[in-house]
SEGUSE-139844 format. One record per atom (N, C-alpha, C): residue in three letters; x, y, z. Coordinates in steps of 0.05 Angstrom, whole numbers, plus 5000, padded with zeros to 4 digits. Example, Ala and Ser with C-alpha at 12.3 -4.5 7.8 and 13.67 -1.06 7.14 Angstrom:
# residues 2
ALA526448865156;ALA524649105156;ALA526449345156;SER525749555142;SER527349795143;SER525850015157;
# end
This chain:
# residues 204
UNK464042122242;UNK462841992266;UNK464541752273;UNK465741772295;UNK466641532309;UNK465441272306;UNK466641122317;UNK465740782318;UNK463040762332;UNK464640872355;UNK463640852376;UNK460041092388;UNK460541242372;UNK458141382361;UNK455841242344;UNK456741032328;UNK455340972309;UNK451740812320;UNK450140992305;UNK447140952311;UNK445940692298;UNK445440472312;UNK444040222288;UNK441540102301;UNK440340012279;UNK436939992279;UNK436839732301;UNK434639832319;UNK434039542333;UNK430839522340;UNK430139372353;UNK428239272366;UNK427939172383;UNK425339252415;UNK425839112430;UNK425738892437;UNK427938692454;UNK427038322457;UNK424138342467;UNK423738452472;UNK420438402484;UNK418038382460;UNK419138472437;UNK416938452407;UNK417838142401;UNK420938092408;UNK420637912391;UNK419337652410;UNK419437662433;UNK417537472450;UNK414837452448;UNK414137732443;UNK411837742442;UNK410337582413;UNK412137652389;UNK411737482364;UNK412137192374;UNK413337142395;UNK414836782389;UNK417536712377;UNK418836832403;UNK421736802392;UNK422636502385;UNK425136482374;UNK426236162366;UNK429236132360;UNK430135992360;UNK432135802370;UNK432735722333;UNK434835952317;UNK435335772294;UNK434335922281;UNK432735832252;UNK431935982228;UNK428635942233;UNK427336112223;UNK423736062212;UNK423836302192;UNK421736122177;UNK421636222148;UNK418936382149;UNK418036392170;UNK415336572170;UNK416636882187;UNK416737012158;UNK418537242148;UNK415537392160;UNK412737442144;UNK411037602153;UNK410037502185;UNK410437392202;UNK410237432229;UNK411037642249;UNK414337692240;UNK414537872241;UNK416438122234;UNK415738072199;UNK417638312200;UNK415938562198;UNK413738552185;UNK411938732192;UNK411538942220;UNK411738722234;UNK411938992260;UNK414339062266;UNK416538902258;UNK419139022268;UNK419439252251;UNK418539252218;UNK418139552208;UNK416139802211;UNK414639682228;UNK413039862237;UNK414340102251;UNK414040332243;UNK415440572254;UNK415040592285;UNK413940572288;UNK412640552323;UNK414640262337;UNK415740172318;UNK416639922338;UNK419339822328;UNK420140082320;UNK423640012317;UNK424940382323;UNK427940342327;UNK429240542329;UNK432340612330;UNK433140812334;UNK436340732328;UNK437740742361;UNK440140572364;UNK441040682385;UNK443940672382;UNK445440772402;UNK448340762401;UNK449340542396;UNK451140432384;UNK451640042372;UNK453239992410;UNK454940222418;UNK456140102442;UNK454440072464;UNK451940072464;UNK449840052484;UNK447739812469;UNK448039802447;UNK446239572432;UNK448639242434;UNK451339312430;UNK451739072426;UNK452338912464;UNK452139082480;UNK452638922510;UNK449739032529;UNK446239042507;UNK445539042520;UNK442538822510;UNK442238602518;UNK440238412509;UNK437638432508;UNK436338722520;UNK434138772516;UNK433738762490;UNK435638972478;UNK434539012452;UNK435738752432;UNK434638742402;UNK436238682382;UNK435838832358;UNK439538742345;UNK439738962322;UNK438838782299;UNK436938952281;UNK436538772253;UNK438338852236;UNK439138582224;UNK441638592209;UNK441038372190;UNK441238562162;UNK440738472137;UNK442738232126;UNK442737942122;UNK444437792116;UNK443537642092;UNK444137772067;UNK443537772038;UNK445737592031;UNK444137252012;UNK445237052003;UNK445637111976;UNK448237201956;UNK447237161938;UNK448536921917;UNK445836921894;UNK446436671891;UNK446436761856;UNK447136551831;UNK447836451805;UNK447636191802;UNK446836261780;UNK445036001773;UNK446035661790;UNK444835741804;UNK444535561838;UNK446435551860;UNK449735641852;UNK452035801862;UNK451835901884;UNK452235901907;UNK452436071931;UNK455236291933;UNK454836521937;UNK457436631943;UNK458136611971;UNK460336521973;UNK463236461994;UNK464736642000;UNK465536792022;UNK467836962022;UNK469336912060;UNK469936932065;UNK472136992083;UNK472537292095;UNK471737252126;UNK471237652136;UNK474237632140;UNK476037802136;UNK478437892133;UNK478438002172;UNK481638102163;UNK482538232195;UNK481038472199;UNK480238672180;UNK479138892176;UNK474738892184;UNK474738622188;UNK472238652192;UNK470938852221;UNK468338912211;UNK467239052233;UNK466738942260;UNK466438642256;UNK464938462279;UNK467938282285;UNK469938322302;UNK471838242303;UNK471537972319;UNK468837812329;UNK468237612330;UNK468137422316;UNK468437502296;UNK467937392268;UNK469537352248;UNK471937482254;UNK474237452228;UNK476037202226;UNK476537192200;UNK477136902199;UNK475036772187;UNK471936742194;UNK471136602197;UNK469236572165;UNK468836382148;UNK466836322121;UNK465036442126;UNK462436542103;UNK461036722108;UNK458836652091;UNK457136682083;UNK455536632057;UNK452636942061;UNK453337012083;UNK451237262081;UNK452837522081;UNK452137692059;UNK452937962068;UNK451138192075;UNK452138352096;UNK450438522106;UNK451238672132;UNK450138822147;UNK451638932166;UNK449239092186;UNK449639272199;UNK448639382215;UNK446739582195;UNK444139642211;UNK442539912183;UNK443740182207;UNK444840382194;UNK444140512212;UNK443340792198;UNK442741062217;UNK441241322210;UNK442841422197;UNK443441412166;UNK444641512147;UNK443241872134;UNK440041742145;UNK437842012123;UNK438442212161;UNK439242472153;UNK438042562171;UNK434542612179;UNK434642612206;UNK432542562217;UNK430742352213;UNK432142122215;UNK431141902214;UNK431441772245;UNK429441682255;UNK429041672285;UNK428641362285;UNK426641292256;UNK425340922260;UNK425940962226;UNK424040692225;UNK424740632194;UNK423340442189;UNK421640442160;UNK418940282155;UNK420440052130;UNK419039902121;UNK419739712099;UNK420439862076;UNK419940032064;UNK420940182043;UNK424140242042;UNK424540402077;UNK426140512072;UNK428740252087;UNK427340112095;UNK429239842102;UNK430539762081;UNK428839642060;UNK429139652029;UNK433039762013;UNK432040082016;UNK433340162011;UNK436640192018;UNK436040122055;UNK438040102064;UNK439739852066;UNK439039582059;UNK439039342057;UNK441439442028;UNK439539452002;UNK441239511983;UNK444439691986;UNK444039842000;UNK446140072002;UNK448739892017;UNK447739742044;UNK448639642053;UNK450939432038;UNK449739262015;UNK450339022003;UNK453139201983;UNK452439471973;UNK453339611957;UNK456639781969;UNK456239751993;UNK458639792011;UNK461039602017;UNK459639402010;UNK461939142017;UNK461738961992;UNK460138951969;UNK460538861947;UNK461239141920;UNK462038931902;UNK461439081871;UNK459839001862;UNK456439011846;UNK455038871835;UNK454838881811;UNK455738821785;UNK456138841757;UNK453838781748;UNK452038761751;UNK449538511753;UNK446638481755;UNK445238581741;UNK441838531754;UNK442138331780;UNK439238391784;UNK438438181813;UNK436338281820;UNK434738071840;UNK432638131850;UNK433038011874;UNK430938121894;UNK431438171929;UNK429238041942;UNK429137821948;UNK427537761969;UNK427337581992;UNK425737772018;UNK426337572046;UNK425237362041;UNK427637262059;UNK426336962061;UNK425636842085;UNK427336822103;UNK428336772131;UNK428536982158;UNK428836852173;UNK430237052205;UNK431736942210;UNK434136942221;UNK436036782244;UNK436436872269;UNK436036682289;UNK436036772317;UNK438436602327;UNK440136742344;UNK441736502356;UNK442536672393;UNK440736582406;UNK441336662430;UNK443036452446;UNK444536402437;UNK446736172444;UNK449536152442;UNK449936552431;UNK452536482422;UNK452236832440;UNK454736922449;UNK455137302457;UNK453637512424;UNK455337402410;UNK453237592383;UNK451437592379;UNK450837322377;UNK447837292366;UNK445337342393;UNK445937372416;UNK443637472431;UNK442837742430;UNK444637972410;UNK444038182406;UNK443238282382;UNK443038072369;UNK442738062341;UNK441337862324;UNK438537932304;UNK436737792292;UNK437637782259;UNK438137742256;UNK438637682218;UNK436337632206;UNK436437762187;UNK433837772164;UNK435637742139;UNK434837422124;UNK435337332110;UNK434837442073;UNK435537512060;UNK435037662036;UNK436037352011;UNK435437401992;UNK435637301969;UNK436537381946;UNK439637401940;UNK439337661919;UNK440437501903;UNK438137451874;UNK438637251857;UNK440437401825;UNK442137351820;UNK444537481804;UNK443837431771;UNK443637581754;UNK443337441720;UNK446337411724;UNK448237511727;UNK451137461716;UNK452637391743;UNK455137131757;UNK456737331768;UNK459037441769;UNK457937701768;UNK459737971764;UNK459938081789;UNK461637981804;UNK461838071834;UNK464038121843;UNK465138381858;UNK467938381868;UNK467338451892;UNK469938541914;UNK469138551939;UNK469238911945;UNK467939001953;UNK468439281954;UNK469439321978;UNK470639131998;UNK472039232030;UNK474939072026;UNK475939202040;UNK478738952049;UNK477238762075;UNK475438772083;UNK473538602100;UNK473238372094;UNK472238292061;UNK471438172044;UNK473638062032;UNK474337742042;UNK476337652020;UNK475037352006;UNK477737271980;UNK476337081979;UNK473937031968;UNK473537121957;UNK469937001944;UNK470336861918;UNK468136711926;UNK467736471906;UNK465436301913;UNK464436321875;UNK461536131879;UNK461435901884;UNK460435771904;UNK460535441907;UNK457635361904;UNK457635131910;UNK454534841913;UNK454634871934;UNK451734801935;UNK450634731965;UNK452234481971;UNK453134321958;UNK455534091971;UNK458034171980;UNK458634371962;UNK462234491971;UNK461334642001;UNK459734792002;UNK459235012029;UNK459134732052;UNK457234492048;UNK456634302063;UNK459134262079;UNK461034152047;UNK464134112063;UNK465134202080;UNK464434522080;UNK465934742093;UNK465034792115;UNK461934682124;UNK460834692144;UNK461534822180;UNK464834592183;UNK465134762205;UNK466334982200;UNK467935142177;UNK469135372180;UNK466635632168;UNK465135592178;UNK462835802171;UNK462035932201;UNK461136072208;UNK460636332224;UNK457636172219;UNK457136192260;UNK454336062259;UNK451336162250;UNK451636342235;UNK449036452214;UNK449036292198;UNK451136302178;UNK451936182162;UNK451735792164;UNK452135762184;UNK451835412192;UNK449035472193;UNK447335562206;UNK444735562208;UNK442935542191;UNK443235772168;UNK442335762140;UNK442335602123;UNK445635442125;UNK445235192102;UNK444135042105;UNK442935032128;UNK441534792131;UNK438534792116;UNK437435012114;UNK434935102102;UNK435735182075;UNK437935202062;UNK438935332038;UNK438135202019;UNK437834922021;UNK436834791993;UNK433534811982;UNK432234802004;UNK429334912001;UNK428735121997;UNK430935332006;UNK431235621993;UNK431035681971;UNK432335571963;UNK433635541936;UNK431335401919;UNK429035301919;UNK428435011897;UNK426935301892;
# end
């Protein structure tokens, strides 16, 4: 399948108005991710009609992971998918969900779940237990990407790290403090600026 073929999960802007859209991060995760997994209220569409069209938005899994209080750091390479974005510091990994199961039309929390992981497993190596949980949303209708695009914040807390990069996408990684990322502040990709700012309360 082409690029340009490729099917990814969205939702319409009108749910998320209807929830109370926002400007930035909110941590009230059950408002609404619940209905955005509601089968009835998500679906797949072409990415070349999802990313230049603002009705909709794509949910897109952006998994922090962390060691014993460590943030991982990496750098999207020339090879990245979102060529808006290369170059640029990173601290979430994740990407588009799209219809991998045939006959998959929507997609509920289970199988979000699943796809979230698979996702992380494409662009990392994970040597490593961990555990997975949302935390956040990010909205940024203020930038061309981000008005087509909602981030759902994950937590994926590491016993070891045993982490390599599984893309040439992916360079660069390395665990830092919430002070080193601080530093780095402007060379981060504005998800990533957005998040740190809530990252330490994430984290306690």
């Amino acid at each position: 399948m082409s690029k340009a073929e490729e099917m990814v999960l969205v939702v319409p802007r009108r749910l998320f108005d209807e929830l109370g859209a926002f400007q930035g991060i909110s941590l009230d995760v059950n408002r609404y991710l619940p209905a955005f997994l509601a089968r009835e209220n998500n679906s797949f569409l072409l990415r070349s009609k999802a990313e230049n069209d603002p009705s909709w938005k794509q949910i897109i899994p952006y998994a922090v992971l962390v060691h014993q209080g460590k943030v991982l750091h990496y750098v999207r390479g020339g090879k990245s998918g979102e060529k808006r974005l290369v170059s640029k510091g990173s601290i979430g990994i994740g990407g588009h969900i799209n219809d991998i199961d045939e006959g998959l039309f929507s997609m509920n929390e289970a199988t979000y779940r699943q796809a979230v992981e698979r996702e992380v497993a494409e662009e990392l190596r994970l040597d490593t237990p961990f555990t997975d949980r949302m935390v956040a949303l990010i909205n940024d209708d203020e930038t061309e990407v981000g008005r087509v695009h909602l981030g759902v914040v994950h937590i994926f807390q590491l016993e070891r790290d045993a982490v390599k990069a599984g893309e040439s996408a992916i360079t660069k990684l390395e665990f830092l403090t919430v002070e080193e990322l601080q530093a780095r502040q402007d060379t981060l990709e504005t998800w990533s600026q957005i998040l740190l700012k809530a990252l330490p309360s994430l984290l306690a």
